[in-house]
N, C-alpha and C positions, 0 to 999 in steps of 0.2 A: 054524837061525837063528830067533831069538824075532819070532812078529807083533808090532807094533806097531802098534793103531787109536786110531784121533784120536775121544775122545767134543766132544760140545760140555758143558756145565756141564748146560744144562737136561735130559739122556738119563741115565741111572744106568747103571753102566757094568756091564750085567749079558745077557747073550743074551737076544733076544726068544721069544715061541711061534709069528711068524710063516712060515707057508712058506716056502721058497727061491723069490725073486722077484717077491714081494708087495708091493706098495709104500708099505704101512703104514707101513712105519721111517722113507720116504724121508717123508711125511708128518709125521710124529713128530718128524724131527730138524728139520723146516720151522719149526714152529708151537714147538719148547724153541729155538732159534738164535735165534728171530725176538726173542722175551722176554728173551733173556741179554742181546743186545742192546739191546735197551728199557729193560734195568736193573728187568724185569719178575718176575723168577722168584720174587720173596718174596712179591710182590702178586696171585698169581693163582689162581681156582682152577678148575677143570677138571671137564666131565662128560663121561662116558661111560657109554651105556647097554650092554643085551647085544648082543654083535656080537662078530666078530673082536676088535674092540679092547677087550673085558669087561675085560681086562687091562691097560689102558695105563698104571693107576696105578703099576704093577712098572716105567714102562719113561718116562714124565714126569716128572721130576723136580721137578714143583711140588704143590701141594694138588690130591688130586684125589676126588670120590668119583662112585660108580656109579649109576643110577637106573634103572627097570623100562623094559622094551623100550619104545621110541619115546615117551619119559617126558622126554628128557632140556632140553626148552626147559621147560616147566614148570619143573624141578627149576633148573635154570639161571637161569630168571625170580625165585624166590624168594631164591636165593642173591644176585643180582646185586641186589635189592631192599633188600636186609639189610645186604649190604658196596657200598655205591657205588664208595667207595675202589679197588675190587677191577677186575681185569678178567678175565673169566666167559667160557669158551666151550664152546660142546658139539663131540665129533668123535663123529659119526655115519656109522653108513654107509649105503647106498639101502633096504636090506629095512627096517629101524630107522626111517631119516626119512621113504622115498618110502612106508612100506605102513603099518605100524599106527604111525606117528607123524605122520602127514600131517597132522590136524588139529592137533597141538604145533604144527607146525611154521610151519604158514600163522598160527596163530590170535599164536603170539607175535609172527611179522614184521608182519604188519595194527596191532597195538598197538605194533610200534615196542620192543621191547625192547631194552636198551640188554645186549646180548650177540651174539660171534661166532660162527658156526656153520663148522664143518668137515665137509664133506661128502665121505664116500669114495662114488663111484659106482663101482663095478666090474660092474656088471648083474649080480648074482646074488647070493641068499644063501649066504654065504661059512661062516659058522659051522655050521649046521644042517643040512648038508648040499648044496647045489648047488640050491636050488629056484630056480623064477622067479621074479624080483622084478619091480615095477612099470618099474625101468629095462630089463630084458632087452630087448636088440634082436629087431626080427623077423627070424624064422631063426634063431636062436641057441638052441640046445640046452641044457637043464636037467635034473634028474632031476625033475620035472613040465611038464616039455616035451620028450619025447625025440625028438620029430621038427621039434622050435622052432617058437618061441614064431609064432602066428598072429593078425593083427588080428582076426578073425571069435571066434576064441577067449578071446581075452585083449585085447584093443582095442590101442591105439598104447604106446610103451614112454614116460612121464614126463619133461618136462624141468622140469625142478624149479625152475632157475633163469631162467627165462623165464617159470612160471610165480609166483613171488614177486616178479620186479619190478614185477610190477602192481600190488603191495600199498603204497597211500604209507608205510605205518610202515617200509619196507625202504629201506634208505638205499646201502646199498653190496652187488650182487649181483654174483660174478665166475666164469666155471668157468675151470679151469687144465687143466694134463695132466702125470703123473706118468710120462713115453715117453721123454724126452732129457735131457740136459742142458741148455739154450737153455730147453727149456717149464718145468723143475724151478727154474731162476732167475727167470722170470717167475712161478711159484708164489708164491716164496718172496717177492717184493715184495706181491705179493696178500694173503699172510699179516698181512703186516707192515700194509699200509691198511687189512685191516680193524681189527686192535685201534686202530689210531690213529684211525678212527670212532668207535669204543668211547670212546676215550681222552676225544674231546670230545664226547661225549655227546649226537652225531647221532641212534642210533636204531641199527636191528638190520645185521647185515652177515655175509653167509656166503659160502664163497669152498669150491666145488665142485672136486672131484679126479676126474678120469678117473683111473683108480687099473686096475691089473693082478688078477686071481686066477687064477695057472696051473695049479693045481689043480683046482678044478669045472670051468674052462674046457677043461681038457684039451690045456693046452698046454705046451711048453717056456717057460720065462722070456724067452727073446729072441725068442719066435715071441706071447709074452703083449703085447708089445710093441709090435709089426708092426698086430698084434691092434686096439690103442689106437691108433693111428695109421691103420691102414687101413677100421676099421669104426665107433670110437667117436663120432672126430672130426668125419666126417660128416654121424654124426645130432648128437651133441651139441655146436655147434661153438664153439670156444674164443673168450675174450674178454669185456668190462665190459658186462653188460646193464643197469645202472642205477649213478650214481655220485652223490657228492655235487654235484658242478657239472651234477648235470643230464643226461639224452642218454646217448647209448653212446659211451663212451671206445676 
């Protein structure tokens, strides 16, 4: 019997390079659904730096280009500078945005850049091998943490979004979780607020993914999950840390 998968318009209907259970796609199909929607997909263009998603322009279906590791709010800044018209965002992931883009990344929100960020956190560098990133929880094992990851060692693990709502130029800060379907739909509204920030020309807004890698993690896909649910959301915990009306929603 022949498969049949449903793409949405914004995804090119071609296999990804991601793992089995990675939840880049589910991201991916979030942020092209969110645009078809929006009546966005001619008007948009997209950065992604090196990371797992080096690649997303194979796999976005709208203008996308790449920019040098933890580059990609800069490169985004200029872009969204040049097309106002345009609505701009970066998908990064934590090694990219939390370690050698840190300062992109504060220095654009502080100024209020009028672009949305997508943030994959899956605590670990995913491309490169499995190292530690800034997000790795404590106790969490890396191939430069093989006996995990220690405050005395390596200090506390990043929250990235707790730490940008402090910036006035950040207008809209949200993390989501990429573990069910109930938090996958509550993403996918988050996606949707922040371009429509963008849209009316509030200022910066980025909308954070507790994201899966079963791979470095060393886990089955439905144990990557449990994983996201039982250790992530704890420390990272879900929900609006800064919105336009002000407060936590």
């Amino acid at each position: 019997m022949e498969q049949v998968f449903a793409y949405t318009k914004g995804m090119v209907r071609t296999d990804t390079s991601y793992c089995p259970g990675c939840a880049h796609g589910i991201a991916h199909r979030l942020i092209m659904e969110t645009l078809d929607e929006m009546g966005r997909l001619g008007s948009t263009i997209g950065v992604a730096p090196i990371g797992c998603s080096v690649q997303a322009h194979k796999f976005m279906n709208v203008d996308m280009c790449e920019s040098a590791h933890g580059r990609a709010p800069a490169v985004a800044t200029g872009i969204r500078r040049v097309h106002p018209d345009k609505l701009v965002f970066t998908y990064q992931g934590d090694g990219d945005l939390a370690s050698i883009g840190t300062g992109e990344i504060i220095h654009a929100a502080a100024r209020g850049e009028k672009i949305s960020t997508f943030f994959i956190n899956n605590g670990i560098y995913g491309m490169t091998g499995g190292q530690m990133a800034p997000t790795t929880l404590i106790g969490q094992r890396s191939t430069t943490s093989q006996s995990g990851r220690t405050v005395e060692q390596a200090g506390a693990p990043m929250r990235v979004c707790e730490l940008l709502a402090t910036l006035d130029g950040a207008v809209y800060i949200e993390r989501v979780a990429l573990n069910s379907p109930a938090n996958i739909n509550k993403a996918k509204k988050a996606v949707r607020r922040a371009f429509e920030v963008q849209e009316k020309g509030l200022g910066f807004s980025l909308v954070e993914f507790l994201s899966t890698c079963p791979t470095d993690w060393g886990l089955a896909p439905a144990d990557a999950m449990k994983w996201v649910s039982e250790k992530m959301i704890p420390y990272y915990p879900l929900g609006v840390f800064k919105s336009p009306e002000g407060g936590q929603a």
